[in-house]
N, C-alpha and C positions, 0 to 999 in steps of 0.2 A: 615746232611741228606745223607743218602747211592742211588744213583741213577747210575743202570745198563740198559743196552741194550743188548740184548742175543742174538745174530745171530747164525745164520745156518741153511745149508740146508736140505730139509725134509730127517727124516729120522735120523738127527744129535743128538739127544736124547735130545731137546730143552724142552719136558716136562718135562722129570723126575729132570732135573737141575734146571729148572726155580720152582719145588716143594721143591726142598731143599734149595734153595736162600730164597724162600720167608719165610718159617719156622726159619728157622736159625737167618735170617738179621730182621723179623718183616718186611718184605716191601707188598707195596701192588703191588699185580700182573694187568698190565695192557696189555690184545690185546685190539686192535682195533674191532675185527672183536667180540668179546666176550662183549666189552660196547655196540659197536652197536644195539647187539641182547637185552641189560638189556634197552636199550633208549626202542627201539622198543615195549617189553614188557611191557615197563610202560608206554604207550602211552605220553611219553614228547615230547614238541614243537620237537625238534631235532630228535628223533627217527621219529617221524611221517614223520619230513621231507625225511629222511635214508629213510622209508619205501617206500615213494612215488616215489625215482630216484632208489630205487631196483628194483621197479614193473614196471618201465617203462624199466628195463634192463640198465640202469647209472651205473655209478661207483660214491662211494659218493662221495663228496668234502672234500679238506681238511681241508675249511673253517669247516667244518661241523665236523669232526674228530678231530681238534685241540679243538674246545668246550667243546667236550664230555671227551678228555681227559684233559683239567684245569679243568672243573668241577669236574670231578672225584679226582684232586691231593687235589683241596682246600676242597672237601667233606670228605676229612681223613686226618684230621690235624695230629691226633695221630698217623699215619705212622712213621716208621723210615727210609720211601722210596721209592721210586719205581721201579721195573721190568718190563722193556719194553720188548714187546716179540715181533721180527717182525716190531719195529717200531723205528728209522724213515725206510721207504721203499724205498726213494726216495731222489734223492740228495735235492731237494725242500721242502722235508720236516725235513730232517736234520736242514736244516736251521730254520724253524718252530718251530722245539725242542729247538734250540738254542734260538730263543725269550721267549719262555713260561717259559724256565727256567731262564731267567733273569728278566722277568714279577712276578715271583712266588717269587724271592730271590734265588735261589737255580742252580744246573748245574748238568751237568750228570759226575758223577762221573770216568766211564769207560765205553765204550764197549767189549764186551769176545765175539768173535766168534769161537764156535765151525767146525774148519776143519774137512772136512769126502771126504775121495775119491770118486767119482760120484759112482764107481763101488759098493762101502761097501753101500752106500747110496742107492742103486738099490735094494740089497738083503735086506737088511733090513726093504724095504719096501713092496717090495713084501712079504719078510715074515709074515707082520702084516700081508698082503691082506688075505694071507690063512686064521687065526684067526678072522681078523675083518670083513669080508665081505663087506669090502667097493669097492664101484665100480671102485673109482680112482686109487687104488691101483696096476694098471697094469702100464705093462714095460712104454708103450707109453706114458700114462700120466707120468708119473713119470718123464722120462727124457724130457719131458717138463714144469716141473715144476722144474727141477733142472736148464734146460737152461732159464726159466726167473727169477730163484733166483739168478742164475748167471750174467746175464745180466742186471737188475736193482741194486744188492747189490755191485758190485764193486766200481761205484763211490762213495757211501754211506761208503763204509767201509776206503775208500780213506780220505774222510770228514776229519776221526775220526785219520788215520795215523796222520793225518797232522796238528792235535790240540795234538798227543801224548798221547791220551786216549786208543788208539788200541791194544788190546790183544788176542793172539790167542791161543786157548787149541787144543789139539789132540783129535779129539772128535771120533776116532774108538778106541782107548784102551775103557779100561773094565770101566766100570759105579761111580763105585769109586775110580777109577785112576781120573776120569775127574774131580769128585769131589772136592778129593784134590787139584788138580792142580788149580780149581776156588777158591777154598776155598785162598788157597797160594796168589792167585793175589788181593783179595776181602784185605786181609787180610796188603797187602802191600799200598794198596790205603786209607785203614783206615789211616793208621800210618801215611800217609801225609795230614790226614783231621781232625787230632785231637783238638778238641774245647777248647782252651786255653781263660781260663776268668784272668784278671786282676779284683780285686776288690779291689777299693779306697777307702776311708772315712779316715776322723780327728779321732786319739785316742777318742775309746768312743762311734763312728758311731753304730756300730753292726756289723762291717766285720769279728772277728771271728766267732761268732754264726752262724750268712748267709751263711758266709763261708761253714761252714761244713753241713749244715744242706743244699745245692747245692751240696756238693763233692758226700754224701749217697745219695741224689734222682735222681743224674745222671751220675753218676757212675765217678767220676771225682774226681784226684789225687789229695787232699789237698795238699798245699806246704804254709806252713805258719814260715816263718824265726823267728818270735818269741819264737814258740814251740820250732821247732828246737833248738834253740839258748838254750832255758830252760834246754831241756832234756841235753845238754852237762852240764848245770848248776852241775845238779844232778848228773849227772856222777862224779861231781867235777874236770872234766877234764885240764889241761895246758886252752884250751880255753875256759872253762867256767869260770875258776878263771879269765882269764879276760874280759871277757864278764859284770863279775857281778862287777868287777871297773868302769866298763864303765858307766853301769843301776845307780851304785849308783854318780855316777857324772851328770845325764840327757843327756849322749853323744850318739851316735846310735854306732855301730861293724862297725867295718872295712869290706872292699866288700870282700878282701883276702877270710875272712872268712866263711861270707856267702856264696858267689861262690862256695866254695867249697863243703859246705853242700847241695846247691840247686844243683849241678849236679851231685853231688852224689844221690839225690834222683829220679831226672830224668833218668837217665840210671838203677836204680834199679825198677822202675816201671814197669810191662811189664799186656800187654792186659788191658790197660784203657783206656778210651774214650776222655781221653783229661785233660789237671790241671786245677786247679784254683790257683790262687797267690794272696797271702793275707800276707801285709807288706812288698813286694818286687813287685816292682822299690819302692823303697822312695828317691832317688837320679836320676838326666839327667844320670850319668855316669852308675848308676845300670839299666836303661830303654837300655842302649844299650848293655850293658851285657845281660840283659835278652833275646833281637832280637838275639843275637849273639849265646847263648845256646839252644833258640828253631830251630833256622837253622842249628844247627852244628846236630841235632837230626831229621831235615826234616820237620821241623814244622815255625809255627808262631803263633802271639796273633790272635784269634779269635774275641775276644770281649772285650771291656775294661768299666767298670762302679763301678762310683761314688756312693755313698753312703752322700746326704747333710742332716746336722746336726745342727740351730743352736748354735753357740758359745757358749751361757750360758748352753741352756740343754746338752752342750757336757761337763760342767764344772762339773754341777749338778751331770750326771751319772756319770763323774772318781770318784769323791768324795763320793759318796754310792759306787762304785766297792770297793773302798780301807777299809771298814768299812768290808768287808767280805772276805771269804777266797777264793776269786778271784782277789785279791790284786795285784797288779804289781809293783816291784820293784819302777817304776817309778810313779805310784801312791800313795804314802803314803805319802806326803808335796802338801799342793796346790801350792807351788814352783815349784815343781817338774812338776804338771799338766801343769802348765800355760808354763812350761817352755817347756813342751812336745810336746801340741798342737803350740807353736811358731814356734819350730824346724822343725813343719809338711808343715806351711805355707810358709816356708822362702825354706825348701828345696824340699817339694814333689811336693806342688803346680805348680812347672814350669812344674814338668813330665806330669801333666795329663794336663797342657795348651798345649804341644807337642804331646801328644796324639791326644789331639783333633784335632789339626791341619793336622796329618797324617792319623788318623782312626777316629775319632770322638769319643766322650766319652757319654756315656749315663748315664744323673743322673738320680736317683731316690730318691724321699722324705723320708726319713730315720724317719719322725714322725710317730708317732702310735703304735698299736700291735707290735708284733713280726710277726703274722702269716698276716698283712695287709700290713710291708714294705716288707715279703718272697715271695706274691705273687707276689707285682709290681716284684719283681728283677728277679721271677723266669719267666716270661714271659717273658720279655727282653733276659735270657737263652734259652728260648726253639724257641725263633727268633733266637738266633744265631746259633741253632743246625739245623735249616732251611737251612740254608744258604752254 
């Protein structure tokens, strides 16, 4: 999940950015001051409340603003995020955001403050005043409302230094200089929040099928060392000749090899949302290769899930796979089978007991449909794209 906070003071062209944010990224646009007016309007407990400490001349609570804004994140599951505009305002409420976003599963991705000199910031708004005939628009207010942006968002922006999320654009260049420059930073924060799935099961589970059919609905890089491994097959390459000594004796590829295909395909990836890994770690020794290639890349595992199956109907399905032309080397002997799913228990099983123990592993009941174990897994996906 993509979660921004837009600063800057009036004037700093906070709309037109927070319009291309939200269009571009899918997020949803949050002010305060904008829920407020939608509670109020639809006479809810909480707006009613707003209404009643406005008319008396209050300022709302933040008990009160923090409601409207969980309400609102958990009322748009399908977001890909949110833009805060304006908010937190307050060092007090910095801190606010930091629980809701840990309440929710999720955190705020960055803050981007747009810099503008008081002076550019003066003209600019006076400018609109000619066109917009707002009354606030004069000199006076203005630089009173710059000296209390000023003066409440320092330590707020301080907050966010100090967690390492703090970004500043030059917010007087031209309209699409700024753009890009957010675009650029949006864009580098992604690349450290990319959602890497492990996905486990015994030969015969469904993890290629799931596999890929999660990579197309969410836009996430297949890496499946099997394929891999094939396509050198057919190549007939130095490695696939022996690759296919190996299949035809029940033994797994050397990690040499694999490693090298899997980061090779990780640095040829570019603008994806994240991989999925199907058939690698199958080794302790592969699970720390794999930490070691997603940090050497800025990244880490995301999510890790199992796929349970068992025994017998994991036997049943190899033994119909090998009867049709999705045959695998290592399926064509119930030898071979029994001797595949062994090799799985004796050596993978420890990684996803170490998984567990570090990140926890999430199984899901591999019995059923196709489209009834794709559901369970894929919502277990779309929680870790929360997060």
């Amino acid at each position: 999940m993509l979660n921004i906070a837009l600063f800057g003071p009036p004037g700093a062209g906070k709309g037109t950015q927070s319009e291309f944010l939200t269009k571009k990224y899918n997020l949803y646009y949050i002010s305060t001051g904008d829920l407020l007016r939608k509670e109020i309007a639809n006479n809810t407990k909480l707006g009613l409340e707003a209404q009643s400490i406005i008319a008396s001349g209050g300022l709302v609570s933040d008990e009160i603003i923090v409601q409207v804004i969980e309400k609102t994140i958990t009322d748009n599951p399908d977001s890909n995020g949110f833009l805060f505009d304006g908010f937190p305002r307050t060092y007090i409420q910095a801190y606010i955001l930091e629980g809701l976003m840990l309440k929710l599963n999720t955190s705020l991705t960055c803050l981007i403050s747009l810099v503008v000199p008081e002076e550019l910031s003066v003209a600019r708004l006076l400018k609109r005043g000619k066109s917009s005939g707002r009354s606030d628009d004069n000199e006076t207010v203005i630089r009173n409302r710059l000296k209390e942006y000023n003066e409440k968002t320092l330590p707020v922006l301080q907050f966010y230094k100090d967690k390492g999320i703090y970004f500043e654009v030059d917010g007087s260049a031209g309209i699409e200089e700024v753009t890009i420059a957010i675009t650029k930073l949006v864009k580098v924060e992604l690349s450290k929040r990319l959602l890497n799935i492990v996905l486990f099961g015994y030969p015969g589970s469904g993890r290629g099928s799931h596999g890929k059919a999660l990579a197309k609905e969410f836009g996430l890089e297949y890496v499946a060392t099997g394929e891999m491994l094939q396509q050198e097959i057919e190549k007939k390459s130095d490695i696939g000749r022996k690759i296919t000594e190996l299949y035809e004796n029940g033994q797994l590829v050397g990690d040499e090899m694999v490693v090298q295909l899997i980061e090779k395909k990780l640095a040829n990836s570019k603008d994806i949302k994240g991989f999925i890994f199907k058939g690698f770690p199958r080794t302790l020794v592969q699970s720390y290769i794999l930490d070691g290639l997603l940090k050497k890349h800025g990244s880490s595992i995301s999510k890790i899930i199992e796929i349970e199956v068992p025994m017998l109907e994991l036997i049943n399905r190899l033994d119909e796979r090998s009867k049709t032309d999705r045959c695998m080397p290592y399926d064509n002997s119930t030898a071979k089978i029994v001797k595949r799913l062994h090799e799985h228990e004796k050596k993978t099983v420890p990684v996803i007991e170490k998984y567990n123990q570090l990140h926890g592993v999430v199984k899901i009941d591999g019995m059923g449909s196709f489209d009834e174990v794709y559901k369970r897994i894929s919502i277990e996906v779309k929680m870790g794209m929360r997060s």
